[in-house]
C-alpha positions as CSV (number, residue, x, y, z in Angstrom):
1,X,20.2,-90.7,15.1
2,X,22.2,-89.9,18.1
3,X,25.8,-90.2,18.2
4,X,28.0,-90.4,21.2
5,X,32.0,-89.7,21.2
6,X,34.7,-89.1,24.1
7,X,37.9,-88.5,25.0
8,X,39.4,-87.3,21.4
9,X,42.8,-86.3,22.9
10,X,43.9,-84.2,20.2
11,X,45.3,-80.8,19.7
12,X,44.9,-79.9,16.1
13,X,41.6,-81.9,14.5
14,X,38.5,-83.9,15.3
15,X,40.2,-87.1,14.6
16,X,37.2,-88.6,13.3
17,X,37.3,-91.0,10.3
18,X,35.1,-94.1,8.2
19,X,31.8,-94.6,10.0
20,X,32.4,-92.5,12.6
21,X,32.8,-89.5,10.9
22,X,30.0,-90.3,8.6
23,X,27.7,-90.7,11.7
24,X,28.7,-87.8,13.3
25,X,27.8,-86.1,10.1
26,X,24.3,-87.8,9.4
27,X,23.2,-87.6,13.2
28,X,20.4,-85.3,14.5
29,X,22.6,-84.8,17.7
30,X,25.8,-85.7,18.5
31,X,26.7,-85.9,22.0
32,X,30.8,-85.6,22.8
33,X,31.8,-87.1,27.0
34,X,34.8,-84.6,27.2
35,X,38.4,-84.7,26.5
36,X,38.7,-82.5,23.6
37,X,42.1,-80.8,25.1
38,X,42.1,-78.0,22.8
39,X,39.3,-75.5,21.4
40,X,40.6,-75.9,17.8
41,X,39.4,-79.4,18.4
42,X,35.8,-78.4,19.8
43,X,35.4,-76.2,16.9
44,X,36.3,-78.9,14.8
45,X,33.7,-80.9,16.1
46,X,31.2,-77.7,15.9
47,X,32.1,-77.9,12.3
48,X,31.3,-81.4,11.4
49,X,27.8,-81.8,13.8
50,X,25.0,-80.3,13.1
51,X,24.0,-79.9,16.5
52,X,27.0,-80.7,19.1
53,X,26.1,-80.8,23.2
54,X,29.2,-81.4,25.0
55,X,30.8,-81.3,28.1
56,X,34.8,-80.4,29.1
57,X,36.6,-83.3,30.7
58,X,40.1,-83.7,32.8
59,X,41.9,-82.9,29.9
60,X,40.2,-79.9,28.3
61,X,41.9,-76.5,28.8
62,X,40.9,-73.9,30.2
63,X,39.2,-71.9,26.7
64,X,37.2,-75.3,26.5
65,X,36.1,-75.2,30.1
66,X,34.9,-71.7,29.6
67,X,32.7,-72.9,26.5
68,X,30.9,-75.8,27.9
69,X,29.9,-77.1,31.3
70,X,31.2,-80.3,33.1
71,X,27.8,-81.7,33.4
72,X,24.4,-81.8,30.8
73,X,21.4,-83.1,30.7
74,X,20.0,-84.3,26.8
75,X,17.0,-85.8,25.9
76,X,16.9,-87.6,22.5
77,X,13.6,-89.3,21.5
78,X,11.6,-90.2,24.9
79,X,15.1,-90.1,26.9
80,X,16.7,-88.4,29.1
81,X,21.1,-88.7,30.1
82,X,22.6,-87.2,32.4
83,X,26.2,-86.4,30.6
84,X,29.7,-86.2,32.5
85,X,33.3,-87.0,31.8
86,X,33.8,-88.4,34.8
87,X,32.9,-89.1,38.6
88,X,34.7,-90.4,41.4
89,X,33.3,-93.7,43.0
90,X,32.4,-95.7,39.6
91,X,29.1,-96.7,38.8
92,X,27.4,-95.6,42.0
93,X,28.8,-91.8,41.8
94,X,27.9,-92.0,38.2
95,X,24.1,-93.8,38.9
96,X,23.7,-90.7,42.3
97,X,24.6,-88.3,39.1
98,X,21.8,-89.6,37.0
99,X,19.1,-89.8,39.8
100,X,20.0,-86.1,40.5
101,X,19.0,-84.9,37.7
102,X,16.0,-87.2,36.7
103,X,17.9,-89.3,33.9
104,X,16.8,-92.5,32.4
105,X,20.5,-93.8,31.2
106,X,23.9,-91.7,32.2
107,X,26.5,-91.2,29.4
108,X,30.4,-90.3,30.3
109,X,33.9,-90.9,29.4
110,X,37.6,-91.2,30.7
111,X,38.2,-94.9,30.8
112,X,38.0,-95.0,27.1
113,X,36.6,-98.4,27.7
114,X,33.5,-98.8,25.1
115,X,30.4,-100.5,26.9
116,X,26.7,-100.5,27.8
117,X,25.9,-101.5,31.6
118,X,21.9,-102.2,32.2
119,X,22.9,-104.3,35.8
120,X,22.3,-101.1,38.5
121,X,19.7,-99.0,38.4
122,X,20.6,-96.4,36.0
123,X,21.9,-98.2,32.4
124,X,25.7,-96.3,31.8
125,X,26.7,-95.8,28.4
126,X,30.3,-95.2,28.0
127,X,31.1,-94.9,23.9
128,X,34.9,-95.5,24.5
129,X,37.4,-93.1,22.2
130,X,37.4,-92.7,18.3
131,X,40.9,-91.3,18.5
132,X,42.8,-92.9,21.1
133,X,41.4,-96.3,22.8
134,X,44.3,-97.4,25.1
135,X,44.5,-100.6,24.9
136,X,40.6,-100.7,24.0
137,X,38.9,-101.1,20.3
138,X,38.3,-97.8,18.8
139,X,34.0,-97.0,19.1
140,X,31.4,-94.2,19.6
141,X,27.4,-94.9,20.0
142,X,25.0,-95.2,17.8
143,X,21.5,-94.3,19.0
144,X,17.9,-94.4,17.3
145,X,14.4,-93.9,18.5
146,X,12.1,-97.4,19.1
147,X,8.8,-97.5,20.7
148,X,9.1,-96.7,24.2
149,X,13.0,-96.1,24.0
150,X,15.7,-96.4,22.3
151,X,18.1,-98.9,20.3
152,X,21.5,-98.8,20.5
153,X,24.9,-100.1,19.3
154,X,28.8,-99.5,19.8
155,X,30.6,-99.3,16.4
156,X,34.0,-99.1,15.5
157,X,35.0,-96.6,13.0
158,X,35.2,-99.6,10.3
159,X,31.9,-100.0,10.8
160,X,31.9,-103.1,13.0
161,X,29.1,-103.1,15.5
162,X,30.5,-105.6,18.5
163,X,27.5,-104.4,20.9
164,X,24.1,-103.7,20.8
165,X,21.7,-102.3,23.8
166,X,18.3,-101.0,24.6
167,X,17.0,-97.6,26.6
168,X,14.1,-97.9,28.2
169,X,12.3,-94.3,29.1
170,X,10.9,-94.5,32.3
């Protein structure tokens, strides 16, 4: 399984708890959109994933930005995300981001508003916050290899699952 988190905003722990905490644990990759703002925090999340790719956002400090780079590319199961915290100009700077760099779906962060968007040409994933979901539900991304792609859900860390989403490879 694949796991996607973003913008913990903490200073002193992972923040993680119920079923996201156990997914982050159980997940073959867990992949965090930025906004860790400490590197106690990263190495918190380090701690708990057995294999962590991440990328610094806005918010990050300066021994996180030395760590990890501001843009990834992943591939889990037959697809490939481009991975950022943020871009200026919405989903077309985010969709020019993907296309760059030969993605089939983009992941990233900052408005801490959980949701899947298949409607441009690129799907975005954005797995909202665990931690800290201004004015948003708290959620992270679950992610699991199908034929030909993969199957997907936002989850709250009670366990709810309020949307689920397919990722084609191309």
């Amino acid at each position: 399984m694949l796991v996607v988190v973003s913008d913990t905003h903490s200073t002193d722990s992972h923040r993680l708890t119920g079923r996201t905490l156990d997914a982050v644990r159980e997940a073959d990759l867990v992949v965090h959109a930025g906004d860790f703002i400490t590197e106690s925090v990263l190495d918190a999340f380090y701690d708990e994933a057995d294999v962590l790719r991440a990328v610094y956002g806005n918010n990050d400090d300066a021994g996180i930005r030395s760590r990890i780079p501001e843009s990834r590319t992943v591939e889990y199961g037959d697809v490939r995300f481009a991975v950022t915290h943020t871009r200026r100009g919405g989903a077309t700077e985010l969709t020019l981001f993907g296309r760059e760099r030969d993605a089939d779906a983009v992941i990233f962060g900052h408005s801490h508003r959980p949701g899947f968007d298949a409607t441009g040409p690129l799907p975005l994933l954005n797995p909202g916050s665990h931690a800290q979901p201004r004015g948003n539900r708290l959620a992270h991304a679950e992610l699991e290899e199908m034929s030909g792609g993969l199957r997907g859900r936002l989850v709250t860390p009670d366990g709810d699952v309020f949307e689920e989403f397919r990722i084609l490879a191309e």
